[in-house]
C-alpha positions in Angstrom: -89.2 -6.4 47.5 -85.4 -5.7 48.7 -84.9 -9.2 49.5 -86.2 -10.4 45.5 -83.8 -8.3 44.5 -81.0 -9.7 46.5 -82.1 -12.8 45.8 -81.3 -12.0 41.9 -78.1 -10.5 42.5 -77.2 -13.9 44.6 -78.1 -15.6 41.8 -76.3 -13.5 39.1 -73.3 -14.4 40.9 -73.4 -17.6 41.4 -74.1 -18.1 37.3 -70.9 -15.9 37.2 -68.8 -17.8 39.9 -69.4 -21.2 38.4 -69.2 -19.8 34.3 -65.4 -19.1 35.3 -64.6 -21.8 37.2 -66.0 -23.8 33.9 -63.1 -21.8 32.1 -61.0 -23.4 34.0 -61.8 -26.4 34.0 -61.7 -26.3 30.5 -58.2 -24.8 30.6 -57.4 -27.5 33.1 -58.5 -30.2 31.1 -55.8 -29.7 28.2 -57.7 -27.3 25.7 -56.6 -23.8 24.8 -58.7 -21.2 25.6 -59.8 -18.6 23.3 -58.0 -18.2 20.2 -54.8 -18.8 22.1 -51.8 -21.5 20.9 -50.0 -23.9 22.5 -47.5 -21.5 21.7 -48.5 -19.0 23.5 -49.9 -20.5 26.6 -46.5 -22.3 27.2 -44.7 -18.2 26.9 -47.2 -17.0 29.3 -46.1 -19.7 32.2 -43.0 -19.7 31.5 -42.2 -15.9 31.0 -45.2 -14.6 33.4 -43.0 -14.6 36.5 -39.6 -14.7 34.2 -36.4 -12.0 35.2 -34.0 -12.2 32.5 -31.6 -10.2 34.4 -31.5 -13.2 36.8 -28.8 -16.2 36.2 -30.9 -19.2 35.9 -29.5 -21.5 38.1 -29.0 -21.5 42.1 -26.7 -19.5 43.5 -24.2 -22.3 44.0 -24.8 -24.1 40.8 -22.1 -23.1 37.5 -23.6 -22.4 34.6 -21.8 -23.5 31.6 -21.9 -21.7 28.4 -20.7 -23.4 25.4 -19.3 -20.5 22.8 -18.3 -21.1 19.1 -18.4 -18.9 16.1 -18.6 -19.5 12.6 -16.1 -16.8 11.0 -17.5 -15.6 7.2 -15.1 -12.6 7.1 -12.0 -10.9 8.2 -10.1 -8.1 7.3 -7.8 -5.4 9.1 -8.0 -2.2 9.4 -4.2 -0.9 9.4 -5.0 2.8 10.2 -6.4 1.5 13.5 -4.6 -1.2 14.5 -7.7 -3.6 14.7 -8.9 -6.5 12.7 -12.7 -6.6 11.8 -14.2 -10.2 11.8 -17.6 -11.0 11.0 -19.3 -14.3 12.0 -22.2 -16.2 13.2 -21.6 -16.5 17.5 -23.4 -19.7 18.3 -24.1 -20.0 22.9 -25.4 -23.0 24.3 -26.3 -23.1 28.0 -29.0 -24.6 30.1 -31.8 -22.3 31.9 -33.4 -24.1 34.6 -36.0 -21.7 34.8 -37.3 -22.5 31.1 -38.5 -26.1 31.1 -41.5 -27.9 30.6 -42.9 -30.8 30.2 -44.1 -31.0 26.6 -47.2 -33.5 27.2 -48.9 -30.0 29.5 -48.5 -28.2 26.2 -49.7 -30.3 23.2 -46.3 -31.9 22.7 -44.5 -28.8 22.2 -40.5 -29.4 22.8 -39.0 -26.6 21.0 -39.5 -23.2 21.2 -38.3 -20.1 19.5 -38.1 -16.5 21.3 -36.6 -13.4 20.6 -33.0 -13.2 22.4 -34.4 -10.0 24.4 -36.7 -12.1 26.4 -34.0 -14.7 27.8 -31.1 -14.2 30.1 -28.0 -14.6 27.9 -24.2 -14.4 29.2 -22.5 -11.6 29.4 -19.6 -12.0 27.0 -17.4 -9.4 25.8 -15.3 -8.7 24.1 -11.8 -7.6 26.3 -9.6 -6.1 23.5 -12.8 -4.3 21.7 -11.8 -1.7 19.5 -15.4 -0.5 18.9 -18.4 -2.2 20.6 -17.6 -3.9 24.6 -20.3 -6.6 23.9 -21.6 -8.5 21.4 -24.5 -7.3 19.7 -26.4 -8.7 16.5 -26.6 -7.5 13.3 -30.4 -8.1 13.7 -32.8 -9.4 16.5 -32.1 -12.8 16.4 -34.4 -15.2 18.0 -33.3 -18.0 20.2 -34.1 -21.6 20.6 -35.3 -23.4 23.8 -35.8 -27.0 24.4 -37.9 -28.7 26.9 -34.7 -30.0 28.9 -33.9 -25.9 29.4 -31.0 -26.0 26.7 -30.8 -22.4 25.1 -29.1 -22.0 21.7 -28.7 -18.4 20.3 -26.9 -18.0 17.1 -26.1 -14.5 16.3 -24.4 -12.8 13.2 -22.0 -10.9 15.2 -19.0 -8.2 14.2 -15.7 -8.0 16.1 -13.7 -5.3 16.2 -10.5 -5.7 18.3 -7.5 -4.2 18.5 -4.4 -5.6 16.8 -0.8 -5.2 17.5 0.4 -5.2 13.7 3.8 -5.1 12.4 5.0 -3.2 9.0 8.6 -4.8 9.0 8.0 -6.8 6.0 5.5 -4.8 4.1 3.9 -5.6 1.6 4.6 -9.1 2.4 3.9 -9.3 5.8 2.0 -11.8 7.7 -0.3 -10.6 10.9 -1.3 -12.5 13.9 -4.7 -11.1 15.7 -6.5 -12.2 18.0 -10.4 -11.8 19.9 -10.4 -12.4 23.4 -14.0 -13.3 25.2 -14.9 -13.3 28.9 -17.8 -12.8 31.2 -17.6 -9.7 32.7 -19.9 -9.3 35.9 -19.0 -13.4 36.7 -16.5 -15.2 37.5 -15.5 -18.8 36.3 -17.3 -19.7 39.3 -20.7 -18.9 38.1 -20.0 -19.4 34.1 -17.9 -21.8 33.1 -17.1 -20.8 29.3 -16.3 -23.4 27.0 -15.3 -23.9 23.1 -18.2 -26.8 21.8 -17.5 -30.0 21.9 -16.2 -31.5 19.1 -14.8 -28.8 17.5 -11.1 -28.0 17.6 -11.0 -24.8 15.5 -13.5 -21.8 15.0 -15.5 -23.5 11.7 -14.8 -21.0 8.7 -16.6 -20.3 5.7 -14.8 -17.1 4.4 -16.1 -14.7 1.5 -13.2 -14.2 -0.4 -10.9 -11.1 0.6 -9.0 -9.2 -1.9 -7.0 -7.9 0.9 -6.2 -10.7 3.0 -6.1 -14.6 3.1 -6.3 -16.5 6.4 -4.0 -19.2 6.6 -4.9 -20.3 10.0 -6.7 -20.2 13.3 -5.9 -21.6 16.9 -8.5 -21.1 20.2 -7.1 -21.6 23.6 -9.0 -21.3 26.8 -7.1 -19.9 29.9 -8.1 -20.0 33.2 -6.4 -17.7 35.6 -6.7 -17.7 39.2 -6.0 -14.7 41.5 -4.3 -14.7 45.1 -7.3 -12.2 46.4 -10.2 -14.6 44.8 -8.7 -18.2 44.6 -12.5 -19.6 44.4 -13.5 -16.9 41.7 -10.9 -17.6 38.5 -11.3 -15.9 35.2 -12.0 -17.6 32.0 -11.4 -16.2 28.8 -11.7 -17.5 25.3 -9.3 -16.5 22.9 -9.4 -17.4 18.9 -5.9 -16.4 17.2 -6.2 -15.2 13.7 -3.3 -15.3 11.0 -4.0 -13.1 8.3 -1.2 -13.1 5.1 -1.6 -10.0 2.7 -1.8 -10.8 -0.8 0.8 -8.6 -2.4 0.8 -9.0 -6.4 -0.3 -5.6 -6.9 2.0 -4.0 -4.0 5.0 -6.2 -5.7 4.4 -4.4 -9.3 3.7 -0.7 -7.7 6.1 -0.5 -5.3 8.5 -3.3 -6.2 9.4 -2.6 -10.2 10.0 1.2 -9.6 13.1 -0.2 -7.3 14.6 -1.7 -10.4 14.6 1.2 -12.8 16.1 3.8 -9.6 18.3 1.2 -9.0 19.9 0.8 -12.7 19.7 4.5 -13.1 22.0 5.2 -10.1 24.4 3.1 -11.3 23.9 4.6 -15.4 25.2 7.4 -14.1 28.4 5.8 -13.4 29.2 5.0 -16.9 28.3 8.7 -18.2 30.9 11.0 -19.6 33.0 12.9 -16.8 32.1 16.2 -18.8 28.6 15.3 -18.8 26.2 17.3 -17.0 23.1 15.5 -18.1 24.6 13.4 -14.8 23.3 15.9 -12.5 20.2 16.2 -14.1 19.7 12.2 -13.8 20.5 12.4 -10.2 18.2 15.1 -9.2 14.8 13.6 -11.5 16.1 10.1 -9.3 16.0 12.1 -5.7 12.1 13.7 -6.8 11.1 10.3 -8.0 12.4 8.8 -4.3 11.1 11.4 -2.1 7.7 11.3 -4.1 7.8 7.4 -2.9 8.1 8.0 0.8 6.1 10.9 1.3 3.3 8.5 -0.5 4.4 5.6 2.6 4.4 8.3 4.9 0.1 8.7 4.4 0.0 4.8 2.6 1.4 3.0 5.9 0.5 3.5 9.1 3.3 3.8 12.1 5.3 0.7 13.1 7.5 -0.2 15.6 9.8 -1.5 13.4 10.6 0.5 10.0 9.3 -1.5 6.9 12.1 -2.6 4.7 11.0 -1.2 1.5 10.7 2.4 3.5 14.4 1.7 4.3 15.3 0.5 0.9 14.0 3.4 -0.6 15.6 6.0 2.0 18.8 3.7 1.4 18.3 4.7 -2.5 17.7 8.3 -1.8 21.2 8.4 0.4 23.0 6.4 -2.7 21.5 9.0 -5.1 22.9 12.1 -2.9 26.2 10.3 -2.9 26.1 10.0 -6.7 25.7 13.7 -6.8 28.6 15.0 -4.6 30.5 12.5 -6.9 29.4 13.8 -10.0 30.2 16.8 -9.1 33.8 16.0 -8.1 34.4 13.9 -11.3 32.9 16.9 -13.3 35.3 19.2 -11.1 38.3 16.9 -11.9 38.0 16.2 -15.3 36.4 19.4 -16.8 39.4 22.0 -15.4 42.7 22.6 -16.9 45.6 21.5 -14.9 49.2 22.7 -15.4 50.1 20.2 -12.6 49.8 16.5 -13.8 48.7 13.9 -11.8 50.7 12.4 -9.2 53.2 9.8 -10.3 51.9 6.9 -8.1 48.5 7.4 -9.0 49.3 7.5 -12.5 51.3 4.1 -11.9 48.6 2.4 -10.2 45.7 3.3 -12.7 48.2 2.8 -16.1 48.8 -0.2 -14.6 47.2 -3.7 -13.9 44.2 -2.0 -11.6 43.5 0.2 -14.8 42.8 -2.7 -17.3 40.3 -4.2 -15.0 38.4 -0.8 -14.6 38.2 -0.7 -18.3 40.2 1.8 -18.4 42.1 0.5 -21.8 40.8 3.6 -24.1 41.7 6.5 -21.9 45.2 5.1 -21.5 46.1 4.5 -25.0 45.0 8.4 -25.3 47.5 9.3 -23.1 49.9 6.9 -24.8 49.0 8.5 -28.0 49.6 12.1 -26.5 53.8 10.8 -26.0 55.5 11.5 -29.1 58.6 9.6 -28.0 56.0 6.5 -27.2 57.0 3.1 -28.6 54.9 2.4 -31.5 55.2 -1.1 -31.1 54.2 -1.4 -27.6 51.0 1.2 -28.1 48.2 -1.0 -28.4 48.6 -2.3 -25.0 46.9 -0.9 -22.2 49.6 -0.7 -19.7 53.6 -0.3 -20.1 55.5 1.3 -17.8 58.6 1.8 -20.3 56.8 4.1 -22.6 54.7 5.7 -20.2 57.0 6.9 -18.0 60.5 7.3 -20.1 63.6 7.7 -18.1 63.6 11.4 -19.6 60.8 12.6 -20.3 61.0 14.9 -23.0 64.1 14.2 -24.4 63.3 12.8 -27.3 61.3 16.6 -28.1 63.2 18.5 -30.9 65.4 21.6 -30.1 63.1 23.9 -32.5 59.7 22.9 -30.6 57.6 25.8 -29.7 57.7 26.6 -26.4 53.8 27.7 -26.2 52.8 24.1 -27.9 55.1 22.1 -25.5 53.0 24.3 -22.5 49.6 23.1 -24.3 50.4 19.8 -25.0 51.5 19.4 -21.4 48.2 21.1 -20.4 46.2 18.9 -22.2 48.1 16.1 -21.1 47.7 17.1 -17.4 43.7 17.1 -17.7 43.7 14.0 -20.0 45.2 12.0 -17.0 43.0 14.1 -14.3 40.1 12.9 -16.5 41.7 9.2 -16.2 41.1 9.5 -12.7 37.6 11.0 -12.3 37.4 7.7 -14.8 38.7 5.9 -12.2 36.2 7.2 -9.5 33.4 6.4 -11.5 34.3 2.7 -12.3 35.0 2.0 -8.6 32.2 3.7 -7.2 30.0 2.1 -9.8 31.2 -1.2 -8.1 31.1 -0.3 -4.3 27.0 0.9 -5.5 26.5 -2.5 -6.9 27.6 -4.2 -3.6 25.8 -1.6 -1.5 22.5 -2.3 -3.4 22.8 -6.2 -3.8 22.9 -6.1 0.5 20.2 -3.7 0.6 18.2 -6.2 -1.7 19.1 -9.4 0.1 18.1 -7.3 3.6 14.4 -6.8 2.3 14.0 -9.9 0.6 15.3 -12.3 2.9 
């Protein structure tokens, strides 16, 4: 009895021993097995023994990595010093370790995996503001060939830091830059590339409102160290220039320059007396100082002051010296004065200096205030024979009263102290205008 039943149990194994090696055979003979692909078999040969972690090549074999990038936005991000660029990375290298020959596998030549079950180069990004690597929007898959050629093209973001400059603001132009490199090996081991054929990062910008690119340069650099001569560095680096579109900035910033600027010097051409003056100067200093305390939180700090900042503090310094003149004009000529001006003042401005100051009116006043004047010679805006008479006075009668000779000497006096605070105004007016005009050629040029 014991040895029927080992007899069956013999049996039953043999029927089991040869079922699978009939599974195999069939395997063997080029069908797939179950419900099973071609697809799948050729993932399970080539990924059952598979380390991604692994470079795969020999130890003493380079591999080479062929990096390009297809850039479909860029912008800056002035506040931290780093431009943002978004493209689609595209890496070609060859695994060893991943090919096949496609007749095994139902003439399958190209497969497509997910970029978390190859080995992929370890590029990063050296001036990263944000993320050190490269990492996908998305999980985006990967194509092998039969031959072991790997492409992965991922939509990427950089953020890198970016040394800007404000000088020129709002029309400024900015050069940044990305700089790749492997970090764990050395050009030794991966040999990075740009693609061949291909002389520039291919673009295929979405429009910025911001920004415009105007141009891009790559340029690979190889550096070798004393300490590792055999083990250089290679590092990939695509140079961005960025120009900021400045219509809008021009007709915020820009036109408020022209109406501070013809104010400060309207306030020239104002009445000594006036005290509306003071009023202009002071609504002109709030209106400036509102201006740079917005620059102050608007633009970020630079090593070089922007030149509308300066213009604008320029403006604010020209307004506080129209002030402390106003109020020395409004000193001079609103007073009484028993002593008249000085003789050689009163020359120089009566003279040919005060016909180009416009100063006409205010000397035929004083003319007018000379009874002995010449009549003939009073419509003229400067002669020295009736304004300064050999004897001055002479020609008053006997029986004038004293206390109108005093007043009419009085008002005299401050007529001709008004001719000067006049005089102040016109030539200040002119020393503004050159001040301003270099202030505007320093920005613009």
């Amino acid at each position: 009895m014991y040895c029927r039943v080992l007899e069956n149990a013999c049996a039953l194994l043999g029927f089991v021993y040869f079922f699978i090696r009939g599974i195999e055979s069939v395997g063997a003979a080029g069908k797939p097995i179950w419900n099973a692909t071609w697809t799948d078999q050729l993932k399970r040969d080539l990924f059952l023994h598979y380390d991604k972690y692994a470079r795969p090549t020999q130890h003493y074999n380079v591999t080479t990595v062929q990096f390009g990038m297809k850039v479909y936005h860029i912008s800056i991000n002035e506040l931290k010093s780093a431009v943002d660029v978004r493209a689609y990375v595209k890496m070609i290298w060859t695994d060893d370790k991943l090919k096949w020959n496609a007749s095994n596998y139902g003439e399958l030549n190209h497969l497509q995996v997910g970029n978390h079950e190859v080995w992929q180069p370890d590029i990063t990004l050296l001036n990263s503001a944000g993320a050190s690597s490269i990492e996908p929007f998305s999980d985006a898959p990967c194509h092998i060939h039969q031959t072991g050629l790997v492409i992965c093209t991922p939509p990427t973001q950089f953020l890198a830091i970016c040394d800007l400059d404000f000088h020129f603001w709002p029309y400024d132009t900015q050069t940044c830059s990305i700089e790749l490199a492997s970090w764990a090996y050395s050009g030794s081991q991966i040999e990075l590339k740009f693609p061949i054929h291909e002389s520039a990062a291919e673009i295929n910008l979405i429009q910025n409102s911001e920004w415009k690119l105007i141009g891009v340069t790559k340029l690979r650099k190889v550096t070798t160290y004393e300490c590792c001569v055999d083990e250089p560095s290679i590092r990939l680096r695509f140079n961005f220039t960025l120009k900021r579109n400045s219509t809008l900035y021009a007709s915020v910033f820009g036109t408020p320059t022209v109406f501070i600027v013809f104010m400060n010097l309207a306030i020239f051409w104002l009445s000594p007396q006036s005290r509306e003056r003071l009023i202009l100067c002071s609504l002109l200093a709030l209106i400036i100082s509102l201006f740079l305390l917005y620059f102050t939180h608007f633009i970020p700090s630079s090593p070089r002051t922007p030149l509308i900042v300066s213009f604008y503090a320029g403006c604010l310094h020209q307004v506080t010296i129209s002030s402390v003149i106003s109020v020395a004009v409004l000193v001079l000529s609103g007073r009484p004065y028993c002593r008249p001006l000085p003789r050689i003042v009163k020359k120089i401005l009566m003279g040919q200096i005060g016909k180009y100051l416009g100063l006409c009116d205010l000397i035929q006043l004083l003319h007018s205030q000379r009874p002995g004047a010449d009549e003939d010679r009073r419509g003229t805006c400067f002669s020295e024979s009736s304004l300064y008479p050999s004897t001055p006075l002479s020609n008053e009668p006997d029986n004038e009263d004293k206390e109108n000779m005093i007043a009419s000497s009085s008002r005299t006096s401050q007529l001709e102290w008004t001719l000067a605070a006049t005089a102040i105004d016109r030539i200040s007016f002119l020393i503004f205008c050159f001040v301003f005009s270099v202030m505007g050629i320093t920005c613009m040029s």
